[in-house]
mmCIF file of the N, C-alpha and C atoms, coordinates in Angstrom:
data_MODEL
# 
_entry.id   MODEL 
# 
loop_
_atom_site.group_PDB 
_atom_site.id 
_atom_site.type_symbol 
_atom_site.label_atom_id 
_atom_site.label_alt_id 
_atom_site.label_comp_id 
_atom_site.label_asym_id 
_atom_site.label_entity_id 
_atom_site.label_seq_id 
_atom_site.pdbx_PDB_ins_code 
_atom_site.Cartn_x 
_atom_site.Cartn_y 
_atom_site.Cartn_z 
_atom_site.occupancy 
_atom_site.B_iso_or_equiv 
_atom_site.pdbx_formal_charge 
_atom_site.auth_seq_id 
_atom_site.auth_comp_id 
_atom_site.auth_asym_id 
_atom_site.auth_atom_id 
_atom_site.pdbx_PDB_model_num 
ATOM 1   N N  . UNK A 1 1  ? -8.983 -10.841 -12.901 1.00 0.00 ? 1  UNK A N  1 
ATOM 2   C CA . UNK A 1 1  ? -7.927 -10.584 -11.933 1.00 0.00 ? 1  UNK A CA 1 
ATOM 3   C C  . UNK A 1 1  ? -8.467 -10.734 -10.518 1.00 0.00 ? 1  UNK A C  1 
ATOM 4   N N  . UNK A 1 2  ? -7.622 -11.253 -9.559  1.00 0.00 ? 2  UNK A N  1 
ATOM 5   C CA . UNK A 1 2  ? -7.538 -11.668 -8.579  1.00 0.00 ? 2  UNK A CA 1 
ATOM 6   C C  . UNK A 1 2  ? -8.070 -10.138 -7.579  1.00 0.00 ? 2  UNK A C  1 
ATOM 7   N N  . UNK A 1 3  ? -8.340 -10.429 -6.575  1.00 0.00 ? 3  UNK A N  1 
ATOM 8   C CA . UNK A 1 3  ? -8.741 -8.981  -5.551  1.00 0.00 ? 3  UNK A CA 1 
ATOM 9   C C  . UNK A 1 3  ? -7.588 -9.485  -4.295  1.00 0.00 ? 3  UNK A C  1 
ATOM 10  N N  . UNK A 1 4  ? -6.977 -7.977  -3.873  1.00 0.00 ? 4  UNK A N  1 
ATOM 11  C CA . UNK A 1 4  ? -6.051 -8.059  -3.090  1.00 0.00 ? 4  UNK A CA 1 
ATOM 12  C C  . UNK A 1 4  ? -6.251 -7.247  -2.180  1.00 0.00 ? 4  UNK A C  1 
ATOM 13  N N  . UNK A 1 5  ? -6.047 -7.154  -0.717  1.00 0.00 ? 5  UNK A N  1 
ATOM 14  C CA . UNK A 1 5  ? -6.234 -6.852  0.513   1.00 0.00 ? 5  UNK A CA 1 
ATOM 15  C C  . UNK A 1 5  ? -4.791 -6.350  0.879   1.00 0.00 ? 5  UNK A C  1 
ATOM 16  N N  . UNK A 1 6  ? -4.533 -4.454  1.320   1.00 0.00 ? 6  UNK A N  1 
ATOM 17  C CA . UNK A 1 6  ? -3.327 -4.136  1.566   1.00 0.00 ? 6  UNK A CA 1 
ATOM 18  C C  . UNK A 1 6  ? -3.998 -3.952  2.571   1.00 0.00 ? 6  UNK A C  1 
ATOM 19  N N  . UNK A 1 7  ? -2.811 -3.949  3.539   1.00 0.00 ? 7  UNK A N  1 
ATOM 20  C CA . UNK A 1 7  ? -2.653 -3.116  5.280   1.00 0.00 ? 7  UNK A CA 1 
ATOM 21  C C  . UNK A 1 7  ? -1.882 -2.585  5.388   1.00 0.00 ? 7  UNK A C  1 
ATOM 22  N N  . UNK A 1 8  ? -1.863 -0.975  5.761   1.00 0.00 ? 8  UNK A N  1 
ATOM 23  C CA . UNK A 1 8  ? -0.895 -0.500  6.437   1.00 0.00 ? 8  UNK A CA 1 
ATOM 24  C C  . UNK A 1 8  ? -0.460 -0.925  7.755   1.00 0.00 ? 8  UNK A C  1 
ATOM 25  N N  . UNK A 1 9  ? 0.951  -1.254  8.192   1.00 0.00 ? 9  UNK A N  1 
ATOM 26  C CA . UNK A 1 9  ? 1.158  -1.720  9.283   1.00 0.00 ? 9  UNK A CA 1 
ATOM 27  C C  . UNK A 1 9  ? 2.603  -0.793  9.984   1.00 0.00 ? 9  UNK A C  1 
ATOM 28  N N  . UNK A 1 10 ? 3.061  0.462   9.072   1.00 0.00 ? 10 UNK A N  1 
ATOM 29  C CA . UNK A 1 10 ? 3.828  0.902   9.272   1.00 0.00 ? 10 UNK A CA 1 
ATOM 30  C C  . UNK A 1 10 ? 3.709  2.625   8.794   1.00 0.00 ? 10 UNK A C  1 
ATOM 31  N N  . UNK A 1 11 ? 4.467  3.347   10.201  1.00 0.00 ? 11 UNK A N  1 
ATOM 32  C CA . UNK A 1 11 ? 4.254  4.689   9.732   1.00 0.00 ? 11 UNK A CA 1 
ATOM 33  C C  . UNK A 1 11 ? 5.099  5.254   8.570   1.00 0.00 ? 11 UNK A C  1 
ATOM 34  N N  . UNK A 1 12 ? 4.790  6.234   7.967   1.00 0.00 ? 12 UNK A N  1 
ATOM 35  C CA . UNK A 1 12 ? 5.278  7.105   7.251   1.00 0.00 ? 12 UNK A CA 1 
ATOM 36  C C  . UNK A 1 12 ? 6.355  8.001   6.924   1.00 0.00 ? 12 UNK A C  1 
ATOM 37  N N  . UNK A 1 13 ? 5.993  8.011   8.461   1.00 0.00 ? 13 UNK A N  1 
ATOM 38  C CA . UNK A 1 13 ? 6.927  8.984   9.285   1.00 0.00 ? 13 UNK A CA 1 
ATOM 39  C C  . UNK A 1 13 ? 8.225  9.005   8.951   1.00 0.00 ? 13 UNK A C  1 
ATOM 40  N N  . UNK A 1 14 ? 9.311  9.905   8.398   1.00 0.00 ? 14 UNK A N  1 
ATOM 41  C CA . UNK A 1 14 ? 10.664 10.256  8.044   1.00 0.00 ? 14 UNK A CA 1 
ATOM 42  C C  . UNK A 1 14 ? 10.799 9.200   6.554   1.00 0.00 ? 14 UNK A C  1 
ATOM 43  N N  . UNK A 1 15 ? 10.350 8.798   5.818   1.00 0.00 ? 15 UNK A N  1 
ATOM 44  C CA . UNK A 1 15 ? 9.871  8.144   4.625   1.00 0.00 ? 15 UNK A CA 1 
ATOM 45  C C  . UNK A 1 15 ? 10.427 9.535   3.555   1.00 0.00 ? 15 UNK A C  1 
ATOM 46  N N  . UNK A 1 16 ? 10.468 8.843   2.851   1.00 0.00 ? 16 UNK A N  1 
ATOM 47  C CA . UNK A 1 16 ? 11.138 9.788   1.276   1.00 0.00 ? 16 UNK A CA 1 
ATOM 48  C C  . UNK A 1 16 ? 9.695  9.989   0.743   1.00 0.00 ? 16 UNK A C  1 
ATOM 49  N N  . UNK A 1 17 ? 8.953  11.374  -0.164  1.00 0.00 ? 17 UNK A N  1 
ATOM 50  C CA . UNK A 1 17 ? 7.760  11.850  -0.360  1.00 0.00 ? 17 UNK A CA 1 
ATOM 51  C C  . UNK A 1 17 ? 7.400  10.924  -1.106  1.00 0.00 ? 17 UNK A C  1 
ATOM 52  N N  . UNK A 1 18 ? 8.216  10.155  -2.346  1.00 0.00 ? 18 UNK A N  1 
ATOM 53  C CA . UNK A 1 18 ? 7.846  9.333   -2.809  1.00 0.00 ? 18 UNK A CA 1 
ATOM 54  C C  . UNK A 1 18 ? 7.092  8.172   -2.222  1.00 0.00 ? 18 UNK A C  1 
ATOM 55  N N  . UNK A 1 19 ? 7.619  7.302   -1.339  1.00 0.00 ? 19 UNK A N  1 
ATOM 56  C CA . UNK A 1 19 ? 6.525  6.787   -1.019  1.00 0.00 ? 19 UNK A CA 1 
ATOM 57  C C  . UNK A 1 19 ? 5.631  7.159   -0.332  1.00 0.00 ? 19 UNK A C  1 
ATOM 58  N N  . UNK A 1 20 ? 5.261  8.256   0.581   1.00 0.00 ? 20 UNK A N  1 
ATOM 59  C CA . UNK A 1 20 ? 4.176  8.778   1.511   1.00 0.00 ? 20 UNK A CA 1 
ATOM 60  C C  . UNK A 1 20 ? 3.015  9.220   -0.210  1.00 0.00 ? 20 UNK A C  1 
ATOM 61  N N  . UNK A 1 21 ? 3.162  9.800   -0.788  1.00 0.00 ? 21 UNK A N  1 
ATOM 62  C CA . UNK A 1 21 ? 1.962  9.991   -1.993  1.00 0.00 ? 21 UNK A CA 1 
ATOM 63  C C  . UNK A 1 21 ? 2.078  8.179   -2.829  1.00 0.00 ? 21 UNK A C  1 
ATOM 64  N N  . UNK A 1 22 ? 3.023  7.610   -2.586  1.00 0.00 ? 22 UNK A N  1 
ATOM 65  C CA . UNK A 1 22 ? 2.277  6.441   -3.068  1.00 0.00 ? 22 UNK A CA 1 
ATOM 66  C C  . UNK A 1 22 ? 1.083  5.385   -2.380  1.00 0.00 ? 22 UNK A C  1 
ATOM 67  N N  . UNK A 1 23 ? 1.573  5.464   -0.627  1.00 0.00 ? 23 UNK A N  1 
ATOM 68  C CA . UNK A 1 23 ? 0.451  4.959   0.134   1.00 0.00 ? 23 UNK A CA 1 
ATOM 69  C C  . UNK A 1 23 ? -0.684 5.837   0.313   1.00 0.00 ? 23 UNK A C  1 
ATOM 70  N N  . UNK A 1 24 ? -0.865 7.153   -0.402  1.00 0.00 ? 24 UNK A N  1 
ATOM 71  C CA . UNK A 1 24 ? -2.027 7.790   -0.627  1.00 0.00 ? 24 UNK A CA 1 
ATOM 72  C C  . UNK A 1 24 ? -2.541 7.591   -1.251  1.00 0.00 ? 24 UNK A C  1 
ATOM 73  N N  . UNK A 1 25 ? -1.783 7.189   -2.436  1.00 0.00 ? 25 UNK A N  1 
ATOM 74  C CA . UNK A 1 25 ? -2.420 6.576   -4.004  1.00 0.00 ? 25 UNK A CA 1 
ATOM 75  C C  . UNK A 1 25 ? -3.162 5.226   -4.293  1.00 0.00 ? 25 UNK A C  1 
ATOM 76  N N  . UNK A 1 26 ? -2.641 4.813   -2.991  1.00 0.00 ? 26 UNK A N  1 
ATOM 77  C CA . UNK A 1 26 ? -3.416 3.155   -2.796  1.00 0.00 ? 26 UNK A CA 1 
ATOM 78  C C  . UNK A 1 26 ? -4.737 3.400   -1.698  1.00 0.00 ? 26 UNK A C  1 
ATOM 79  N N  . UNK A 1 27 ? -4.614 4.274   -1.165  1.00 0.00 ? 27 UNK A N  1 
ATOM 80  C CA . UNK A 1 27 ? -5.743 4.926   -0.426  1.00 0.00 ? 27 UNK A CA 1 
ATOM 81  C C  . UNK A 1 27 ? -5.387 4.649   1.322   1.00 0.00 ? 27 UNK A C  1 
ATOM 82  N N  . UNK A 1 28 ? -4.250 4.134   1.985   1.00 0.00 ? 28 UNK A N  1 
ATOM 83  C CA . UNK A 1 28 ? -3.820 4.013   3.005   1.00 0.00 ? 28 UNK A CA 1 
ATOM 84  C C  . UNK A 1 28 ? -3.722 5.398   3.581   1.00 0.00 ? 28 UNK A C  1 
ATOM 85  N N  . UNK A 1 29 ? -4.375 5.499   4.772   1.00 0.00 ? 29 UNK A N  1 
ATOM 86  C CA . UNK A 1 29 ? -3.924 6.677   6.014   1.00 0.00 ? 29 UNK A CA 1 
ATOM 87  C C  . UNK A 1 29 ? -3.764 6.173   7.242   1.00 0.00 ? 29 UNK A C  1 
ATOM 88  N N  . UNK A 1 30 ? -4.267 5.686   7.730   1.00 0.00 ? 30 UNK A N  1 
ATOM 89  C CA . UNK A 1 30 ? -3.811 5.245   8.973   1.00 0.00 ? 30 UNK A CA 1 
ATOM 90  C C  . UNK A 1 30 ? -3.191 3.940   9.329   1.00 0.00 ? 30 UNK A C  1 
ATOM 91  N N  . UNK A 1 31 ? -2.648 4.017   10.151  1.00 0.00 ? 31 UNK A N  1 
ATOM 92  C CA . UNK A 1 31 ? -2.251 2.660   10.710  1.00 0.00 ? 31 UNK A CA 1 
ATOM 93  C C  . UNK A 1 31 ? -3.311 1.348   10.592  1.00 0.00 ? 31 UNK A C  1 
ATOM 94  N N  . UNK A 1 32 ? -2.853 0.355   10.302  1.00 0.00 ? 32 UNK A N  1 
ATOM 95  C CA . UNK A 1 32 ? -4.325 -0.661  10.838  1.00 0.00 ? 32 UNK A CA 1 
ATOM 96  C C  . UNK A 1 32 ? -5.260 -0.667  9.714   1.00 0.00 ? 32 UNK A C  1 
ATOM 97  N N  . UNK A 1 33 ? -5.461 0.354   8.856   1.00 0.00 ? 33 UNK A N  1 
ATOM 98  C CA . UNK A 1 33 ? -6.624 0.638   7.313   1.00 0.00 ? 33 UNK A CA 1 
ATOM 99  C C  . UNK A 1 33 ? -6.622 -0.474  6.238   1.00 0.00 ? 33 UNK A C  1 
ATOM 100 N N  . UNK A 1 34 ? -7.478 -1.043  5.658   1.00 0.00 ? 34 UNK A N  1 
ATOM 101 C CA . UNK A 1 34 ? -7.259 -2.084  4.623   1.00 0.00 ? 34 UNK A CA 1 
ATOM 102 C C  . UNK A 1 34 ? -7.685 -1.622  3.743   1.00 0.00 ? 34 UNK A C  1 
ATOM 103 N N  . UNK A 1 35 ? -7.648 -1.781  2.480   1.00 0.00 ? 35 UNK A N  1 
ATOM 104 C CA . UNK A 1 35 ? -7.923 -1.700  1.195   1.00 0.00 ? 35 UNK A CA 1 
ATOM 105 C C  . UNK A 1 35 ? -8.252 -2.791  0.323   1.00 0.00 ? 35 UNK A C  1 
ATOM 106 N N  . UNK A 1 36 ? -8.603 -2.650  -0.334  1.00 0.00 ? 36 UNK A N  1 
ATOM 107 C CA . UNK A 1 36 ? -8.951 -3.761  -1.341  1.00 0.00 ? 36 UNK A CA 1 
ATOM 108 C C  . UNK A 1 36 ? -8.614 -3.124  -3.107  1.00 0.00 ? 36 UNK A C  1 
ATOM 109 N N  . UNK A 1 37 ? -7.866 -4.150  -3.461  1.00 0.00 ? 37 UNK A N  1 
ATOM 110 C CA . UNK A 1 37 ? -7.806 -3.529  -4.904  1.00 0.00 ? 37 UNK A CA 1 
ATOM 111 C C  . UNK A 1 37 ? -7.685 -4.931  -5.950  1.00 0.00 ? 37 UNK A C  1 
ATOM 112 N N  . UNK A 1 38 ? -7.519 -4.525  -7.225  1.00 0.00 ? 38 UNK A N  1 
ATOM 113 C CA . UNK A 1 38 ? -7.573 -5.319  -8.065  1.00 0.00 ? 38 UNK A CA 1 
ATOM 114 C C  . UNK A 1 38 ? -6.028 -5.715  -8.460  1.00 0.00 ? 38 UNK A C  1 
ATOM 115 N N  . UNK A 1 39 ? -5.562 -6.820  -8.747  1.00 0.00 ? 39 UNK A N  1 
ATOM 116 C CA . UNK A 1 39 ? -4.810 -7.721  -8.834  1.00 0.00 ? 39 UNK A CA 1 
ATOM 117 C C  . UNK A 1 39 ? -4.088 -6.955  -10.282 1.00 0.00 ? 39 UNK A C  1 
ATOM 118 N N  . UNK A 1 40 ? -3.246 -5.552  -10.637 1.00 0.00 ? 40 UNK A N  1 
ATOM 119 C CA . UNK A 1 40 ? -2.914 -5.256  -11.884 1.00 0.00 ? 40 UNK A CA 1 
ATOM 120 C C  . UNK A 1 40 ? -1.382 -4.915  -11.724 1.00 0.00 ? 40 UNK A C  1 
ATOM 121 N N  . UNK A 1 41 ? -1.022 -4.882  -12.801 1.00 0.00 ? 41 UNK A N  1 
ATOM 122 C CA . UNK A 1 41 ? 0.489  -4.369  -12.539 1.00 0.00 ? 41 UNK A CA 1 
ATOM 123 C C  . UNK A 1 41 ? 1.208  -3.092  -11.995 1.00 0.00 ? 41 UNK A C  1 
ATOM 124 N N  . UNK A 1 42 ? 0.101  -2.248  -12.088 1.00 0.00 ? 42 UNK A N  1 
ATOM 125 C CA . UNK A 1 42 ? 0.150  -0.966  -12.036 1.00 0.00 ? 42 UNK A CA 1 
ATOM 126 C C  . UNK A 1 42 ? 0.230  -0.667  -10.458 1.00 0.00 ? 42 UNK A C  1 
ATOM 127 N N  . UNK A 1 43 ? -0.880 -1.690  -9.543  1.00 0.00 ? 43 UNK A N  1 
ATOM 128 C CA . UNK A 1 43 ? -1.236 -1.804  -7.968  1.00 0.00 ? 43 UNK A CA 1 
ATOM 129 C C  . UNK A 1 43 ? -0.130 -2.508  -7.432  1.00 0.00 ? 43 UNK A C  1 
ATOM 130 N N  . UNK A 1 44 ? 0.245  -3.865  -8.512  1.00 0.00 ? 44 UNK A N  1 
ATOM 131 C CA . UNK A 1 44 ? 1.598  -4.498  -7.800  1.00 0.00 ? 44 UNK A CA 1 
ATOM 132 C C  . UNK A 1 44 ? 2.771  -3.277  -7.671  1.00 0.00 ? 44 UNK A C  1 
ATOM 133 N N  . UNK A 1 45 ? 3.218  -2.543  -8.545  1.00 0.00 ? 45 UNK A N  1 
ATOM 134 C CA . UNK A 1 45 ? 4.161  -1.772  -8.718  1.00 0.00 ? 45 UNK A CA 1 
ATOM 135 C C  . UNK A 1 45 ? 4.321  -0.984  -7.196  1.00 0.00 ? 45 UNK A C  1 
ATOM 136 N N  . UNK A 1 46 ? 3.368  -0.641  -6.968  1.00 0.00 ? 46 UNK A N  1 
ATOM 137 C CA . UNK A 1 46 ? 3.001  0.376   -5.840  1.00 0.00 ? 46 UNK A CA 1 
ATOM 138 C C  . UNK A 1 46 ? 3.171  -0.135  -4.443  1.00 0.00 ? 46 UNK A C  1 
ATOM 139 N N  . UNK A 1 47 ? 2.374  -1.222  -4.469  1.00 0.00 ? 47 UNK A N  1 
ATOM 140 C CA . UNK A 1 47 ? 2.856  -2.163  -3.037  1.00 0.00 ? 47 UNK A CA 1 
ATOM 141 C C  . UNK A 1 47 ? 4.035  -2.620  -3.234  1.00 0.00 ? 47 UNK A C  1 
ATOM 142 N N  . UNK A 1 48 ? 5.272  -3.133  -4.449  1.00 0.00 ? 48 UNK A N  1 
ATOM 143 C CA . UNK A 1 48 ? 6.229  -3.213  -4.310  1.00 0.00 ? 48 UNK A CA 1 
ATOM 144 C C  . UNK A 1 48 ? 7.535  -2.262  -3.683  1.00 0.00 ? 48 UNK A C  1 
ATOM 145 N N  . UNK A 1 49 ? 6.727  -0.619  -3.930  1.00 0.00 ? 49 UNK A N  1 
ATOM 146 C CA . UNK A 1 49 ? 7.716  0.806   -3.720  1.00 0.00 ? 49 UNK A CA 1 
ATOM 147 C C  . UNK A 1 49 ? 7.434  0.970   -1.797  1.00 0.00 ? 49 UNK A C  1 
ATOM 148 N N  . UNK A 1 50 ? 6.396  0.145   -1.639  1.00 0.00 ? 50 UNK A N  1 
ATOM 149 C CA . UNK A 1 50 ? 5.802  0.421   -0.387  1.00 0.00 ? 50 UNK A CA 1 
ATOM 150 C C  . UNK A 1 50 ? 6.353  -0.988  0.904   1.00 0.00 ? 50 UNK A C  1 
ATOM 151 N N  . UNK A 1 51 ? 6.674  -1.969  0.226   1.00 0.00 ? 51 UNK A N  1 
ATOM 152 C CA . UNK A 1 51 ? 6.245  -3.806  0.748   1.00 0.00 ? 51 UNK A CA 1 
ATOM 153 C C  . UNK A 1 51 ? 6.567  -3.318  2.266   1.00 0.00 ? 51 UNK A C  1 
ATOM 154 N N  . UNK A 1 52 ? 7.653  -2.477  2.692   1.00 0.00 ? 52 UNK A N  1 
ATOM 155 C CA . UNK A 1 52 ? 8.091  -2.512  3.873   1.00 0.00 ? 52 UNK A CA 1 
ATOM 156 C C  . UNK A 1 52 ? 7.158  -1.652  4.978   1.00 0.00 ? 52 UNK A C  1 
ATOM 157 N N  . UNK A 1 53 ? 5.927  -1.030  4.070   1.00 0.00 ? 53 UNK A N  1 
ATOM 158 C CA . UNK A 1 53 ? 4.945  -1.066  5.442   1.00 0.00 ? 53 UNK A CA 1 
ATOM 159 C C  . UNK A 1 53 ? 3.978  -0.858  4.884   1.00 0.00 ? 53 UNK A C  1 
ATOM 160 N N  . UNK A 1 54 ? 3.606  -2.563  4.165   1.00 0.00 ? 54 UNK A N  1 
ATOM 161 C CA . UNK A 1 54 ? 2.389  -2.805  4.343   1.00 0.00 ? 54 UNK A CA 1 
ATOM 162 C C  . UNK A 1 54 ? 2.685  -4.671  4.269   1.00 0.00 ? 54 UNK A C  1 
ATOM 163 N N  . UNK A 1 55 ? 1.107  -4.903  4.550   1.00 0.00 ? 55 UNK A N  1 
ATOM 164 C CA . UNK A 1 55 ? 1.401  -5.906  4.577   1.00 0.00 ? 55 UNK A CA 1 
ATOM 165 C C  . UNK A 1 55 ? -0.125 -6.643  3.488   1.00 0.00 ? 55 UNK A C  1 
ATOM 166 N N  . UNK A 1 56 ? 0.345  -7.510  2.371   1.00 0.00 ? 56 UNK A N  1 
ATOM 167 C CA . UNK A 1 56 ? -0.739 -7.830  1.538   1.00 0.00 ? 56 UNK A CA 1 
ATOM 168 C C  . UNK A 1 56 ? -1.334 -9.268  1.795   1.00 0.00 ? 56 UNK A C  1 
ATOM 169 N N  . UNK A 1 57 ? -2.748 -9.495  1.521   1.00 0.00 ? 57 UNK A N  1 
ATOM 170 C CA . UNK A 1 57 ? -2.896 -10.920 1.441   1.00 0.00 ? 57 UNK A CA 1 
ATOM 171 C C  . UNK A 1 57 ? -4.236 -11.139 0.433   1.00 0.00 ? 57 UNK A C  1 
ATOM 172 N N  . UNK A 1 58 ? -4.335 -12.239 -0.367  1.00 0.00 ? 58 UNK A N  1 
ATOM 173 C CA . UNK A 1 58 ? -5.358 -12.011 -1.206  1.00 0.00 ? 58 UNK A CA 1 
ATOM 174 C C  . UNK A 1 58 ? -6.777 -12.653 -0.658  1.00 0.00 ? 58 UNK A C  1 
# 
């Protein structure tokens, strides 16, 4: 599997809890933070609940 690069590029702020513990779960806190993860369905799922503030590239 492929390796994928998230960015947070958007706050949290007034967000439903659901997604604020999902961009925790991907390991995002701040603005600007990248991550790196593995290419699974489980990670797609998550950046899909999230797409509108982050931004991915592989």
């Amino acid at each position: 599997m492929a390796v994928i690069k998230i960015k947070k590029v958007k706050s949290a702020i007034k967000r439903p809890g659901d997604q604020k513990k999902t961009l925790l779960a991907l390991g995002l806190k701040k603005i600007g933070q990248v991550v790196e993860h593995q290419d699974s369905p489980s990670i797609l799922g998550m950046i899909n609940k999230v797409k509108h503030l982050v931004t991915v590239t592989k």
